[in-house]
N, C-alpha and C positions, 0 to 999 in steps of 0.2 A: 567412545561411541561414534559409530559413520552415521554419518546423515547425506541422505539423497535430497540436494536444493533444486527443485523442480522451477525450470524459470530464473536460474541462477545469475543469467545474464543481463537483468535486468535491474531496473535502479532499485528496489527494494531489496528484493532477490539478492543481488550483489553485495549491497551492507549486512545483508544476515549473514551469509559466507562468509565475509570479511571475521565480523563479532565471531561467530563461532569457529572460524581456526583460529583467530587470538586467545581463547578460552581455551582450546586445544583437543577440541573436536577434530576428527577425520571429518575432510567435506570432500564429496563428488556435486559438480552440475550438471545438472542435466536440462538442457533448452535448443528449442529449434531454431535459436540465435533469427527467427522472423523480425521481432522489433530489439530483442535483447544484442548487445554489443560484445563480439568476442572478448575485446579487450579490460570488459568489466570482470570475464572468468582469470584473469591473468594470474597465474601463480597457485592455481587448481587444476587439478582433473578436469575437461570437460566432453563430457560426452556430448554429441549435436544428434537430437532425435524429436520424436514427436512423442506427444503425452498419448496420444492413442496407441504406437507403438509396441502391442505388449511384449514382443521377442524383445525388443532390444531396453525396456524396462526390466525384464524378471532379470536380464544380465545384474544390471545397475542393483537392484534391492535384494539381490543373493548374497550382497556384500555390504548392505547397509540393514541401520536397528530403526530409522526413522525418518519419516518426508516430513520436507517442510514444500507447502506446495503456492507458488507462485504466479505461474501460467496462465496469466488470462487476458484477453481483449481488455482495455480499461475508456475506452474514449464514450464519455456519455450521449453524446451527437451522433456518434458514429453506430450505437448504438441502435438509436432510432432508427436511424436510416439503413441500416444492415442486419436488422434482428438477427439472420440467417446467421451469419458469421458469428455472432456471439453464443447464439446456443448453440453452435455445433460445437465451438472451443470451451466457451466455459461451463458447457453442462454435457456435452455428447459425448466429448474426449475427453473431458475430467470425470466423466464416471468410469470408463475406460482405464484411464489412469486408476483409479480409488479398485478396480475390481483386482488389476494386476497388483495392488496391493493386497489385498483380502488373500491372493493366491500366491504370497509369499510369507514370509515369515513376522513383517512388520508390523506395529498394531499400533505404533504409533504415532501419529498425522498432525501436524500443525498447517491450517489453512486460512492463506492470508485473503479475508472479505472485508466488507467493507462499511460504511457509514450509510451511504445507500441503500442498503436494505433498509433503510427506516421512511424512506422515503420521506413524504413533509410530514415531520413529527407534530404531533398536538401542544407539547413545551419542550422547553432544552433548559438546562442541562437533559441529555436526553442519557435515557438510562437501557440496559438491555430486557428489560421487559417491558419497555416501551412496544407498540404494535409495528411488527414487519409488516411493511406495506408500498413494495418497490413504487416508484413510478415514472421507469424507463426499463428498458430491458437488459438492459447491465446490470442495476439493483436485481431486478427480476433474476437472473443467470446464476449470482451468487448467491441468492436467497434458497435456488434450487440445489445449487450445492448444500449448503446448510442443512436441506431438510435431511438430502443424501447420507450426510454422517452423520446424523443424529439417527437415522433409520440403519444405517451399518451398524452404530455404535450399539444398539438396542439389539439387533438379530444376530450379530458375529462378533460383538466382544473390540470393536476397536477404539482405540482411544484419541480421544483429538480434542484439540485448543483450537476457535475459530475467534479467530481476531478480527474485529470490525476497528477500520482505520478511519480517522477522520483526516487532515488534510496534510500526509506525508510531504517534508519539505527538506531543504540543505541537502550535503554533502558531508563525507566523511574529514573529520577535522586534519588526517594526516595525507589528506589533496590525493591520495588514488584513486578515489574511483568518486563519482558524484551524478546529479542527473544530464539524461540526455535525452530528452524523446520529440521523435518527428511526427508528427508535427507536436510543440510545445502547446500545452494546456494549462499546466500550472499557473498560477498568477506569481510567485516568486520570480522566478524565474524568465515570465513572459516582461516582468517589470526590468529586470538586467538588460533583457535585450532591449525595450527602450530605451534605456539611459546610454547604451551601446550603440544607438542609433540604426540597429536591426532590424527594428521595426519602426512606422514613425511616430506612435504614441502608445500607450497603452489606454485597452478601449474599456470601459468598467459599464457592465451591462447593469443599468438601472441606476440611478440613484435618488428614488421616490419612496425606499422600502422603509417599514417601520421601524426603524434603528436609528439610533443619535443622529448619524449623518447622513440617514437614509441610504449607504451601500450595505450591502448583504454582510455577515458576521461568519468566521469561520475559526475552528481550533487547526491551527497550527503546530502541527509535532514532528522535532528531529525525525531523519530517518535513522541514526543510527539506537534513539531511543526506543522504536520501532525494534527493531533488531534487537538490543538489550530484552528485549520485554519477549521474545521468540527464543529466546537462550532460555531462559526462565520457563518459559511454557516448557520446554521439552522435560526438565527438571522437577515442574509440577507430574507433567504426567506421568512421570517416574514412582509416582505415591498419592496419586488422588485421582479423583473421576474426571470424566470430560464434563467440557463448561465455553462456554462463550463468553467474550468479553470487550469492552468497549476499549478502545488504546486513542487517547488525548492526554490534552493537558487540562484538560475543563479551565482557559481560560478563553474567549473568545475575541478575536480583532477582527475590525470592517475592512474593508478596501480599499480608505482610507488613510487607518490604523498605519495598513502594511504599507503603503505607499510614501508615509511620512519617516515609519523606520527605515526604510532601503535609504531615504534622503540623507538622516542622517549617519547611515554605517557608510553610507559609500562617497557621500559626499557632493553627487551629481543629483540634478534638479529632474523629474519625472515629467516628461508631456504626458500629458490623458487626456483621454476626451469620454465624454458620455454621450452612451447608447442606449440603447431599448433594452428592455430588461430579456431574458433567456427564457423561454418557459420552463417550469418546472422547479426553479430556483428559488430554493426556501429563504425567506429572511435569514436564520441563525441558524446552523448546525455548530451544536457545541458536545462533546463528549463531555458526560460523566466516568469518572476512569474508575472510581471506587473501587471498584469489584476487581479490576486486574491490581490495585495496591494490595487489598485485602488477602489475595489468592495467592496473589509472587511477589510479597511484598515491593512489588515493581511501581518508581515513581520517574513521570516525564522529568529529567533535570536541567535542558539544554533552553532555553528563553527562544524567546523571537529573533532577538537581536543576533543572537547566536547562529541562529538560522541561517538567517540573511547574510551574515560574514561566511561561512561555512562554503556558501554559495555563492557569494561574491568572487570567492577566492578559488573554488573550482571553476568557476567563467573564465577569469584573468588570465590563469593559468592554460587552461586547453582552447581557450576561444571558442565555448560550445556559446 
């Protein structure tokens, strides 16, 4: 099977490529390499285009059975402050994209959304019938994708897995490819370059919230587990209907938690300082994953601590 990885040059994007030519999938990418990094496509096909592009799409999906689609603005902040920019890429030119799919042969669609569409949930574990209820317009952009395939999927027959991510982290264990993004948002990540003295502290927005130690709670999940579980989707849709579903580890750690494990994987001591809390930032997002075990019998297997070496160990190595 070819699969068209739309966004391929990007940190997510990148590890599903990865997982599925190890599995021994054909993979084309296909990305306008804007935030995505040539050198995550290394050792693929890649094509460099725009998801609006439909000539130089119908090329690419004339010769693939399946999109995995990745392409999208991700900055929550940036978000606010540029609504413009998000719906045009993540809903103007991803329906664009989805239609030059409809008018090819393909019918099968893996679309990576996100936790965000649940906006501040009423409890957590939060589960996917939990209420969509963006409340930024990032959430907002992918929730309109969502409605998109589910409305494709209804009138023309296509099939699709939409994966709601909660807080994708690490690097690929065999040190090719790992995260990169400018500016950095992650808290993983933003904590390494602390301890690298890259930055001069790490800053933890709030620590008043109602949680043991009062920082905010988050699930944290490999990306490569992420990727395992997008192999699988495609596998499901081979023999079953479309379905959305939640991708964690339904375990949840504070900013705290994560602060204490980097201490001890890496060894180096964390400056922080506290600030004012972020608007819009829920106490807990925690995945309930049930439903993606139940479907692809798919389970997060990689820890925290896993994580954080994963990605210790793509820093050291590139000096991102």
């Amino acid at each position: 099977m070819a699969v068209l990885v739309v966004g391929g040059a990007g940190y997510i994007g990148s590890h599903a490529a990865l997982t599925l030519q190890r599995r021994g999938y054909e993979v084309i990418i296909y990305d306008n390499l804007c935030t995505g990094h040539k050198e995550l496509a290394a050792g693929f096909e890649l094509i460099v285009g725009d998801i609006a592009d439909s000539a130089k799409l119908t090329k690419a999906l004339n010769r693939c059975d399946a999109v995995m689609h990745f392409a999208a603005h991700a900055y929550v902040g940036e978000s606010v402050q540029n609504p413009r920019k998000y719906f045009q890429n993540n809903v103007t030119a991803a329906i664009a994209l989805l239609n030059s799919v409809m008018d090819s042969r393909v019918r099968k669609f893996i679309f990576s959304s996100t936790a965000a569409v649940y906006g501040n949930p009423a409890r957590s574990p939060i589960t996917e019938d939990s209420p969509r209820q963006p409340v930024n317009p990032y959430g907002a952009t992918k929730l309109a994708f969502e409605n998109a395939l589910e409305a494709y999927s209804r009138a023309y027959g296509l099939r699709f897995v939409t994966f709601r991510y909660f807080n994708a982290a690490g690097a690929d264990e065999g040190g090719t490819i790992g995260e990169n993004h400018h500016p950095e948002t992650h808290l993983i990540p933003i904590i390494l370059q602390a301890i690298q003295g890259k930055r001069a502290a790490l800053e933890i927005f709030g620590a008043d919230y109602p949680t043991a130690d009062g920082t905010c709670i988050r699930d944290y999940i490999h990306v490569n587990d992420l990727a395992d579980a997008h192999v699988l989707g495609l596998e499901y849709l081979g023999k079953a209907e479309s379905a959305a579903m939640n991708l964690g580890t339904g375990q949840g750690y504070s900013v705290h938690e994560v602060v204490s494990a980097v201490e001890h994987v890496t060894g180096h001591k964390v400056p922080t300082h506290i600030g004012q809390r972020r608007a819009g930032d829920p106490a807990e997002l925690v995945a309930d994953p049930t439903l993606a075990e139940k479907l692809l019998q798919w389970k997060a297997k990689r820890s925290l601590e896993q994580i954080i070496t994963s990605a210790w160990n793509w820093t050291q190595k590139t000096g991102t």
